[in-house]
N, C-alpha and C positions, 0 to 999 in steps of 0.2 A: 875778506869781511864785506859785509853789503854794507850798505848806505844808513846808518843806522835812522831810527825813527826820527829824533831830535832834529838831527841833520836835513835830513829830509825835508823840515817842517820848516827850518831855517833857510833851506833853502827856495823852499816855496815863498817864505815870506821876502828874498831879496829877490828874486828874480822871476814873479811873477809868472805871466802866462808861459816863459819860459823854463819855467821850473821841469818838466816832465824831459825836456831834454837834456837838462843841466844835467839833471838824475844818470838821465842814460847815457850819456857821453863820459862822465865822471866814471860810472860803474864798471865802462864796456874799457876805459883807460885804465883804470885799478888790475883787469885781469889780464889785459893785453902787457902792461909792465910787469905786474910782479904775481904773473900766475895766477891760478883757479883760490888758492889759499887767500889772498888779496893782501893787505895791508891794517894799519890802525886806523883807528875812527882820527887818530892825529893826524897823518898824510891828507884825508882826504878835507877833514876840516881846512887844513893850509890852504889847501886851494881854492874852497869858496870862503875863507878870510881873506886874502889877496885879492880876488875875483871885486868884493866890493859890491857885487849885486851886477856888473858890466858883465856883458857876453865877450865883447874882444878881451879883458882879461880875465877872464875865466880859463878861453883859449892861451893865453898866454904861460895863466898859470899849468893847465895840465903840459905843455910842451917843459916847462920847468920841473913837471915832476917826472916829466922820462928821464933828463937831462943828469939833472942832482936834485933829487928828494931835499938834500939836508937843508940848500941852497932856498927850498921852498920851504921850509921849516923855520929858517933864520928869517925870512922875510914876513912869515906871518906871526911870528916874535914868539913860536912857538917849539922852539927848540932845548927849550930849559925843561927842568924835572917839575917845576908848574905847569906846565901844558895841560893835563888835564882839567884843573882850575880855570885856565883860560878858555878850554874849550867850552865848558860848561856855562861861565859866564857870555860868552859867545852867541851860543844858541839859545840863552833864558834874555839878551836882549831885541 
C-alpha cells in the first residue's frame, strides 16, 4: 500500500522541510519489509505516531517496524480494533 494522501499530509504537517524523505524512506521500508503488496495505512501510521514529528525517532520507529510490527503498534496505542478511529483522529489533528 502507498502512503495514503491523509498521511502524507500529516506527515508533512509534522515534519516539515523533512517531509519528502520521511515519505520516501517510510515507502522504500514498507516494500523492502513486507514486499511490493506493502502493508496497512495502520503500520505505517504507527510509525509517524511514535516518530512525533523527530527524525531520530522516526529512524527508530522504522527499525521497530522490521523488528515487531505488533511491538510498534502497541506503542503507538494502536493495536486495538479502534485503530482506525485513532488513525483518523490522528491525521484530522
Amino acid at each position: 500500500m502507498a502512503i495514503t494522501e491523509r498521511l502524507a499530509a500529516k506527515i508533512l504537517r509534522e515534519f516539515g522541510s523533512d517531509a519528502e524523505t520521511v515519505c520516501s524512506m517510510l515507502g522504500d521500508s514498507e516494500v523492502r519489509i513486507f514486499g511490493p503488496g506493502g502493508v496497512s495505512e495502520r503500520i505505517l501510521a504507527a510509525v509517524i505516531i511514535v516518530s512525533g514529528g523527530d527524525v531520530d525517532r522516526f529512524l527508530q520507529a522504522l527499525r521497530l517496524m522490521e523488528v515487531d510490527w505488533r511491538d510498534l503498534l502497541w506503542d503507538a496505542d494502536l493495536e486495538g480494533d479502534d485503530w482506525l478511529e485513532r488513525v483518523d483522529a490522528y491525521c484530522r489533528s
